[in-house]
Each structure stands twice: as C-alpha cells, then as structure tokens.
MARBA-3410 file (N, C-alpha, C, O; in Angstrom, 1 decimal):
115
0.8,-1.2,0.0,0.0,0.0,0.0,0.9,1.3,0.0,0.7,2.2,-0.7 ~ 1.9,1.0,1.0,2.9,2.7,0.6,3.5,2.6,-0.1,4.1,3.7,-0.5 ~ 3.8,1.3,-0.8,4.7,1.8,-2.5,3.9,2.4,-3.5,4.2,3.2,-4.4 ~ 2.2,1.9,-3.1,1.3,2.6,-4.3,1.5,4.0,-4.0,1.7,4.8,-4.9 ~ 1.4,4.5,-2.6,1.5,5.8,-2.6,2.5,6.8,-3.2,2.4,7.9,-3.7
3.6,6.0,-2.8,4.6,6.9,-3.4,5.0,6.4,-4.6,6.0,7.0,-4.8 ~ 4.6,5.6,-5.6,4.5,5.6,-7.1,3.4,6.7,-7.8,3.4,7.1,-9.0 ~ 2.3,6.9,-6.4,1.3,8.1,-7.0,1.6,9.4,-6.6,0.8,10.2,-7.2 ~ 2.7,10.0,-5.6,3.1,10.9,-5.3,4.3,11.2,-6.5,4.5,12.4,-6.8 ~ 5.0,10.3,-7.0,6.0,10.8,-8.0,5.2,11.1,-9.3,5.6,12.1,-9.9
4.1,10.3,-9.8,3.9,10.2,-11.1,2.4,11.6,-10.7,1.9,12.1,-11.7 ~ 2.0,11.9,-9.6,1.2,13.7,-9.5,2.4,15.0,-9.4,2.1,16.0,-10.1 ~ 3.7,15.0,-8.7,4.6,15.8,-9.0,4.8,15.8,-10.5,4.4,16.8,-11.2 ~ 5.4,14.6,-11.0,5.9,14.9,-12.5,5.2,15.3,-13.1,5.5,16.2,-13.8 ~ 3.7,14.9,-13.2,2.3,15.9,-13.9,2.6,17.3,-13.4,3.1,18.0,-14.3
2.5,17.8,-12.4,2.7,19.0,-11.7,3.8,20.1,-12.9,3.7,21.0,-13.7 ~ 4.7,19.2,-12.2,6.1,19.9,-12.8,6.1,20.1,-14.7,6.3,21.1,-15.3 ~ 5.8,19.0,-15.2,5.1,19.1,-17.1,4.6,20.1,-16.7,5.3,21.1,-16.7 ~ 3.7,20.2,-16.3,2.3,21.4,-16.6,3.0,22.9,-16.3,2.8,24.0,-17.0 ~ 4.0,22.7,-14.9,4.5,24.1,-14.8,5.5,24.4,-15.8,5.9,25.6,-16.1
6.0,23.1,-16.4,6.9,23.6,-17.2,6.5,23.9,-18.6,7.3,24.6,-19.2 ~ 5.3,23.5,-19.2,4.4,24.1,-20.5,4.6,25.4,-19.6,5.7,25.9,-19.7 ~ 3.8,26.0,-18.8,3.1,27.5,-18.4,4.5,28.3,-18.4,4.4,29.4,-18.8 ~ 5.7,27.9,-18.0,6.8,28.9,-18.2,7.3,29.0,-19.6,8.0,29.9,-20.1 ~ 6.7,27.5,-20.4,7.4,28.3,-21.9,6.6,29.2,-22.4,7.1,30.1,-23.1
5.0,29.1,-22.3,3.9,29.9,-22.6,4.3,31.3,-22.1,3.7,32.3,-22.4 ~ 5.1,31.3,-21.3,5.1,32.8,-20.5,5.6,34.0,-21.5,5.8,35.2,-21.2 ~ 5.7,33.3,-22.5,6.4,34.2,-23.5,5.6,35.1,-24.1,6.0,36.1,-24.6 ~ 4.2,34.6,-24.1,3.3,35.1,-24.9,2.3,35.4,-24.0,1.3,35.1,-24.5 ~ 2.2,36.0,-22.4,2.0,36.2,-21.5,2.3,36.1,-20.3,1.8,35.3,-19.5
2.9,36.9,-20.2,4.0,36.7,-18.7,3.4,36.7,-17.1,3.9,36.7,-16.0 ~ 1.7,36.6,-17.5,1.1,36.1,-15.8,1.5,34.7,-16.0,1.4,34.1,-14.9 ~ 1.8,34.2,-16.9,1.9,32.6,-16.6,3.2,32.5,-15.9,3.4,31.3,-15.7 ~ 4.3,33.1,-15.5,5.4,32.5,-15.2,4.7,32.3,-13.5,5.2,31.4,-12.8 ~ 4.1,32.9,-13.2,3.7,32.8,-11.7,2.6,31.2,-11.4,2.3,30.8,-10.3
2.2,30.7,-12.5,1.5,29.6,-12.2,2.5,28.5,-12.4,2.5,27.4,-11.8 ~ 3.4,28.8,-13.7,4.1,27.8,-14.1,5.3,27.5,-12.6,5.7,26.3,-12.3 ~ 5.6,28.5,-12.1,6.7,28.4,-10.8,5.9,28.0,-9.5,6.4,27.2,-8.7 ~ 4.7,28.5,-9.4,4.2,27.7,-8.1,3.8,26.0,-8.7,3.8,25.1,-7.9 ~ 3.3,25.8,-10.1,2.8,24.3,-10.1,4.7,23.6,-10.0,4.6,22.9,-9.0
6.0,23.6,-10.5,7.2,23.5,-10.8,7.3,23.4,-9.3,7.6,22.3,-8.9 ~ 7.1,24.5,-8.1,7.5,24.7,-6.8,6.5,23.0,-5.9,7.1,22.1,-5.3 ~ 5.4,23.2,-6.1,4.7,22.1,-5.5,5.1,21.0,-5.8,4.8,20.1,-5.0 ~ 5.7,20.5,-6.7,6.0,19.3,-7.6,7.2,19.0,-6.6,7.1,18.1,-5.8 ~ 8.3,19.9,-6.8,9.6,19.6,-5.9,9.2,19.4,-4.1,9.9,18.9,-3.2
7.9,20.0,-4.1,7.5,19.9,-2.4,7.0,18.5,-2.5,7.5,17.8,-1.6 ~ 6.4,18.0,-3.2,6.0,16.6,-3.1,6.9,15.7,-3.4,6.6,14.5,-3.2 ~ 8.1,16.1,-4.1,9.4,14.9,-4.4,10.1,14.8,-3.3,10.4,13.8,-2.8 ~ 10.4,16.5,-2.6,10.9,16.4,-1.1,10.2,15.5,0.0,10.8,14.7,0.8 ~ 8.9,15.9,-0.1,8.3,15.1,1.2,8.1,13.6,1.2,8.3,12.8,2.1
7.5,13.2,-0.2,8.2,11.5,-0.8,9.8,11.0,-0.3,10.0,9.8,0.2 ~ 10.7,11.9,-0.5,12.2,11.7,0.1,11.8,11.4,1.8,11.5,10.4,2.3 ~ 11.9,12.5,2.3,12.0,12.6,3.7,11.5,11.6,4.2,12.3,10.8,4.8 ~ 10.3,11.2,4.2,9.8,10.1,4.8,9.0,9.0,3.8,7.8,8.7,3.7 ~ 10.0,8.6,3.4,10.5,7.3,2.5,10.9,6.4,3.8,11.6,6.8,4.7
10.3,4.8,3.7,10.7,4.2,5.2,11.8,3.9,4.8,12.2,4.0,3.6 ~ 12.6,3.3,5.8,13.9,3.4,6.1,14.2,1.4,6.9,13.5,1.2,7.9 ~ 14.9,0.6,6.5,15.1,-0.2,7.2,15.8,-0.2,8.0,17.0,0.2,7.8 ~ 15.3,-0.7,9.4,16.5,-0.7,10.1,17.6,-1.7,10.1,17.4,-2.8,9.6 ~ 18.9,-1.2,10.8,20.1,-1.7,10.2,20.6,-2.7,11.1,21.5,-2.3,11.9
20.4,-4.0,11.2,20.9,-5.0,12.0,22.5,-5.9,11.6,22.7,-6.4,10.5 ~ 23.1,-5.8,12.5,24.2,-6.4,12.8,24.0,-8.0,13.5,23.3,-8.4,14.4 ~ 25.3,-8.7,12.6,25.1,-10.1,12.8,26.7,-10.0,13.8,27.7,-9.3,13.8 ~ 26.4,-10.8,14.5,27.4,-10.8,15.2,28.1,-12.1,15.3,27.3,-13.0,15.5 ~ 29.6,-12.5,15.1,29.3,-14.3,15.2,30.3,-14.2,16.4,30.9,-13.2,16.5
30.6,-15.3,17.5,31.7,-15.1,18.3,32.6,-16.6,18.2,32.1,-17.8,18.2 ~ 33.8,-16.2,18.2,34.8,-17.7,17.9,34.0,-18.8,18.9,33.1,-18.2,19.7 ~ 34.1,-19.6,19.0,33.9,-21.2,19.5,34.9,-21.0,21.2,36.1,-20.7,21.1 ~ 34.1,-21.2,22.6,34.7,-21.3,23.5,34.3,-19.7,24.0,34.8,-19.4,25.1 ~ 33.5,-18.6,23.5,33.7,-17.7,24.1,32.1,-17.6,24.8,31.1,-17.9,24.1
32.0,-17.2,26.0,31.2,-17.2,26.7,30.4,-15.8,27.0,31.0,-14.7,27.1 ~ 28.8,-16.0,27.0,28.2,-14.5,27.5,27.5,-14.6,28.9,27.0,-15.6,29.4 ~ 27.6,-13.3,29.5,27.1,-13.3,30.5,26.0,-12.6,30.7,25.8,-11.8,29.7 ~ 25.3,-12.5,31.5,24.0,-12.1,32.0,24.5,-10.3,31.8,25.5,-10.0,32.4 ~ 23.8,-9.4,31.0,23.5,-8.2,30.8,22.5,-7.8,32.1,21.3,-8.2,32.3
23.3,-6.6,33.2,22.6,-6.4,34.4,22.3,-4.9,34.7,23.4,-4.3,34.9 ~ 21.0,-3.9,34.8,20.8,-2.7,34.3,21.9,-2.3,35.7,22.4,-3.1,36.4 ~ 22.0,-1.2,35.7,23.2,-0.3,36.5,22.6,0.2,37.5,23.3,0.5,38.5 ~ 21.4,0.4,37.4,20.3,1.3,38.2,19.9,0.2,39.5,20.4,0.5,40.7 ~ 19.0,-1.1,39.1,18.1,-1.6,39.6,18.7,-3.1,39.4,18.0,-4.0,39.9
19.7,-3.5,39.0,20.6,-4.6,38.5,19.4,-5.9,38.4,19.4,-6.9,39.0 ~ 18.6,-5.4,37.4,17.7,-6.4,36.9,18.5,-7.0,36.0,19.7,-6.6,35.9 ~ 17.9,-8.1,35.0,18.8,-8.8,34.0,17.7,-8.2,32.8,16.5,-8.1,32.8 ~ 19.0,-7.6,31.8,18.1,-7.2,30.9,18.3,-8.0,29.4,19.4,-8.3,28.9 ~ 16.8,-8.3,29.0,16.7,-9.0,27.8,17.9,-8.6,26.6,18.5,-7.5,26.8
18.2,-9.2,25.6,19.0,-9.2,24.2,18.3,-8.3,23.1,18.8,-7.7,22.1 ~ 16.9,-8.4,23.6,16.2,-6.9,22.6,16.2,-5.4,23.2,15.6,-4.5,22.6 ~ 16.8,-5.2,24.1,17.0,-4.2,24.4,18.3,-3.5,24.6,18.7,-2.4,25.1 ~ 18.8,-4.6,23.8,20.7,-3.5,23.8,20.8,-3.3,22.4,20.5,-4.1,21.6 ~ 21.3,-2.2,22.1,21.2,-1.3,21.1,22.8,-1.0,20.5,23.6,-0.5,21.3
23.1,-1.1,19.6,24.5,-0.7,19.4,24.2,0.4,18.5,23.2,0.2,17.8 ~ 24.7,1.4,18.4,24.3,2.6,17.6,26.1,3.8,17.7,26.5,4.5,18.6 ~ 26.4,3.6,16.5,27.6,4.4,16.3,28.7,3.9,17.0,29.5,4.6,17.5 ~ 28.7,2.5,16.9,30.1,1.7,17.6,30.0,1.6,19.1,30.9,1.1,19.7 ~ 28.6,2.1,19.9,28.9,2.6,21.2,27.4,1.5,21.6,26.3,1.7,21.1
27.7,0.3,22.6,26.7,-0.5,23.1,25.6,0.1,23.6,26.2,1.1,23.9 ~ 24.5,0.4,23.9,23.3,0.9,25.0,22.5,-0.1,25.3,22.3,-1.0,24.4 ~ 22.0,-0.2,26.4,20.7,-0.5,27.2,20.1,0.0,27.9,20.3,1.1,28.5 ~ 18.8,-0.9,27.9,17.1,0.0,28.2,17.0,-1.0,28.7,16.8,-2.0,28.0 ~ 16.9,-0.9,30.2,16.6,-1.9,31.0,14.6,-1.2,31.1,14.1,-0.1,31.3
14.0,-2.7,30.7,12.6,-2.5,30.8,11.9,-2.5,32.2,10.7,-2.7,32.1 ~ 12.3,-2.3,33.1,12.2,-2.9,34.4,11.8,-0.8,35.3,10.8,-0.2,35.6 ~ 12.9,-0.5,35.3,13.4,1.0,35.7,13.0,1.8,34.4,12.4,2.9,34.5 ~ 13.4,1.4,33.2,13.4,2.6,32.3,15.0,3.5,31.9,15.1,4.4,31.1 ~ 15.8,3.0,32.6,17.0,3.8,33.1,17.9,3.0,31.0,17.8,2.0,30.4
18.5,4.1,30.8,18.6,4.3,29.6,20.3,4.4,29.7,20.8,5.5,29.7 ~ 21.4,3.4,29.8,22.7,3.7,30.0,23.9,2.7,28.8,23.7,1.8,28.0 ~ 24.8,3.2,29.0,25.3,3.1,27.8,26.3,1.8,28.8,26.6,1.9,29.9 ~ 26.6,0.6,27.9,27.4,-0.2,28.3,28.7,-0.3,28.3,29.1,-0.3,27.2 ~ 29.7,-0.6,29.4,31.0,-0.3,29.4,31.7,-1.9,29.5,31.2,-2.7,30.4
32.3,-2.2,28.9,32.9,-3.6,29.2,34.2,-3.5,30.3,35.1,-2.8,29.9 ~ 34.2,-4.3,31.7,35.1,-4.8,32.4,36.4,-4.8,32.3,36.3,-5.9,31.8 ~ 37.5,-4.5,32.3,38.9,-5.0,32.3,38.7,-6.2,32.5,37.7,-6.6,33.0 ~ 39.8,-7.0,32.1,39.3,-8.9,32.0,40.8,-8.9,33.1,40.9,-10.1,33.4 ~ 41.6,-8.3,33.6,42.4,-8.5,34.9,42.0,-8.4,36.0,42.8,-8.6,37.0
END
C-alpha cells in the first residue's frame, strides 16, 4: 500500500512539474503565466521532497558471530541490577546501549577489564 502511494506521489509531482513547465514556456506570450508555471514546478519539488524525507527506512541490523569457547554473561541494568533481555541493547555508532525495561533507566554499556 505505501509503495502505491509513493509511485502516485511521484507520477502527480511529474504531472505538476510538465504542466509548470508548459506554463513557463507559454510565458512568453504572457508573462502572468510565469507565476503559475513556478508555483505548479514549486509544488511538484515539495511533493518529491516530502516523498524523500519520509520514505521508510530499514532498520540496520548487525550479525554478530563469536569464535567457538567464548562465553556470555547475564547483561545487568546499572540502576536496579535487573537482568536485561538481548532486545533491548542497542549498538548505535560503535557505542553498546541498554534499556533496561524494568526502571526505564537508559545507560550506555562499558565492558570490564578482564584483569
């Protein structure tokens, strides 16, 4: 259903934009048209923009594999030292986070020295 939309949002801009672009060549042989030909040409690019902007976006998941022998341990919130689920750690810009569902408390994860 949103691909129909935005195959009908591109193909009403590019109508838009034809039409403004007849009325600015017409403008030659009356120059109130350059004002309809520029706002229909103006609307067209507003609806190519707003098609862009919120175009969905997938989100970007990371596979992780770990060598053979390496062990995980219980993820524990910092606040309330609940154990927090594997859907709620977040890696975003190289840097781990968790959202412990328990508190709400929103902290970023630091790994241990292993000495």
């Amino acid at each position: 259903m949103m691909r129909i939309l935005i195959v009908l949002g591109v193909v009403l801009a590019a109508i838009l934009m034809l039409f403004g672009i007849i009325f600015l060549i017409a403008s030659v042989y009356e120059p109130s048209r350059i004002i309809t030909g520029s706002i229909l040409v103006l609307i067209g690019l507003v609806i190519l923009f707003y098609l862009y902007v919120t175009r969905p976006r997938s989100p970007t998941r990371y596979k992780v594999e770990l060598p053979a022998g390496v062990q995980t341990k219980v993820v524990k919130c910092p606040q309330c030292s609940a154990s927090v689920p594997m859907g709620n750690i977040r890696i975003i810009s190289g840097i781990t986070y968790i959202n412990c569902p328990y508190c709400g408390t929103n902290s970023q994860l630091s790994e241990e020295p292993k000495w």
